[in-house]
C-alpha positions, 0 to 999 in steps of 0.5 A, spaced: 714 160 302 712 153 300 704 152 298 704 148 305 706 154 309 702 158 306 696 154 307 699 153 314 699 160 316 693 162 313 689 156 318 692 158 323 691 165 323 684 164 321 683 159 327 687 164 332 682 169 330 676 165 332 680 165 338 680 172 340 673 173 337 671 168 343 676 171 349 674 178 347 667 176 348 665 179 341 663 171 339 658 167 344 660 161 347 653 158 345 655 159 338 661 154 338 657 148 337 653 151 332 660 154 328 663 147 329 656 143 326 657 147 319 665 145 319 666 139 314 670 134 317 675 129 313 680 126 317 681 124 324 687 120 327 687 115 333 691 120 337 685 124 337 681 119 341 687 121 347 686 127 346 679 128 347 680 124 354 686 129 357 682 136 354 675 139 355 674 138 347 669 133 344 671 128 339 668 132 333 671 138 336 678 136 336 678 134 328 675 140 326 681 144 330 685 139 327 683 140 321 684 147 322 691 147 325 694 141 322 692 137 316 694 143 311 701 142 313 703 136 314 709 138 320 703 139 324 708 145 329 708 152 329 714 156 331 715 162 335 716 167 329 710 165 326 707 165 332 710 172 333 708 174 325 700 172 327 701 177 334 703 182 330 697 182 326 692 183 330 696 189 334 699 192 328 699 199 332 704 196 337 710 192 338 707 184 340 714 181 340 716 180 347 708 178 348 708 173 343 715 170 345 712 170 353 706 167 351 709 161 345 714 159 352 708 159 356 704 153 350 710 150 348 711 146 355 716 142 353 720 148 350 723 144 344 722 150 340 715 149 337 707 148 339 704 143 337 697 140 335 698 138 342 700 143 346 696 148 342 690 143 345 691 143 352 693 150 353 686 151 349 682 147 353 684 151 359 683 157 357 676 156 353 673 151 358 677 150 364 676 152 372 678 158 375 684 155 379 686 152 372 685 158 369 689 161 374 694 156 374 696 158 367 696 165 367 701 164 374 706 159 368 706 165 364 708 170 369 713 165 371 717 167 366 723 162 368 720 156 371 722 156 377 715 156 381 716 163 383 713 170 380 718 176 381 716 183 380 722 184 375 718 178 371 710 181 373 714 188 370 717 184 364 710 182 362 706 188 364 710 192 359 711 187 353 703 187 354 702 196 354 708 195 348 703 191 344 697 195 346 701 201 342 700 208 344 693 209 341 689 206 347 684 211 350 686 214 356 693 214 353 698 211 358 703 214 362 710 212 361 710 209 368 704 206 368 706 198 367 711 200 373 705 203 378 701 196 376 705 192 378 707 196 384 700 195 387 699 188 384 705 185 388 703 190 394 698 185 394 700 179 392 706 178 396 702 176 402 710 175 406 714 180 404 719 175 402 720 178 395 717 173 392 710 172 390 709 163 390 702 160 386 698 159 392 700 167 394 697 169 387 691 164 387 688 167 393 689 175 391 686 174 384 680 171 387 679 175 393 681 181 390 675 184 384 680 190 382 686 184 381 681 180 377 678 185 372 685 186 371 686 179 368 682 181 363 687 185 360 691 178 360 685 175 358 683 178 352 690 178 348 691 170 349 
């Protein structure tokens, strides 16, 4: 692996673990600003000052993720095994493979096979500080495994077992084997208002919102992003 690769990985694994640390809870939101202060900024490209007005981040924000994500490795793009590679090491006691898979698809928006500083942005500005309905928008894009604006149950399946495969075994209670099948039998109950088979974004929207056991759930989904 190339000296740039090395530094790559290294700057985005670090900046991947602030991310969770922040999603987990165990990093305080009025923390960031501070954290951000005390980086040293070297370099920020025009292009930042597009992206500063399509996300939620500051100008300052954006050159230290800029920093942190790009200006190590001049290619500026992550691909799907490294993706995966980092997954892995923050759920070594599991298989994040298939999660880390779903997941790359759902911040490579334009599926070239790559995520970009871009990509990366816009899907981080949603998470960390976008609205509800935006947050669930996305989360709705993931579950949409193939694009076609409709949640199946045999997709909502897919994505439930590729996160119990990533949490492992060890979890405490442990998890019966049919415990991703039972999940998403209630969730689609639920959900699929019609009976047509099909859950759309608004069907998915609305039981989140209205439904606190739903809502807790997507916790789970929060807290492995």
């Amino acid at each position: 692996m190339s000296g740039c690769r090395k530094r790559c990985k290294r700057e985005i694994l670090k900046f991947a673990q602030y991310l969770l640390r922040l999603l987990t809870g165990s990093l305080q939101t009025d923390s960031v600003e501070d954290e951000l202060e005390m980086a040293t900024v070297r370099h920020r490209p025009e292009a930042l000052e597009l992206l500063e007005a399509q996300s939620k981040f500051t100008k300052k924000e954006l050159q230290i993720l800029y920093r942190g994500f790009k200006n190590e490795c001049p290619s500026g793009v992550v691909n799907e095994d490294t993706f995966k590679e980092i997954y892995s090491q923050f759920f070594p006691q599991g298989d994040s493979t298939t999660y880390a898979h779903f997941l790359f698809n759902a911040f490579d928006t334009d599926h070239n096979g790559a995520v970009s500083f871009e990509d990366f942005i816009n899907g981080l500005s949603i998470l960390l500080r976008g609205t509800v309905q935006e947050k669930l928008n996305w989360a709705f894009n993931l579950y949409d495994i193939n694009k076609d604006g409709y949640i199946t149950k045999e997709e909502m399946l897919d994505i439930m077992k590729a996160i119990y495969d990533m949490m492992g075994k060890c979890t405490y209670p442990v998890l019966k084997e049919d415990a991703p099948r039972q999940h998403v039998e209630t969730f689609f109950q639920k959900m699929d208002k019609n009976k047509d088979g099909v859950v759309t974004i608004d069907e998915f929207i609305e039981s989140c919102q209205k439904d606190e056991n739903i809502m807790r759930s997507m916790q789970l989904f929060e807290n492995v992003i």
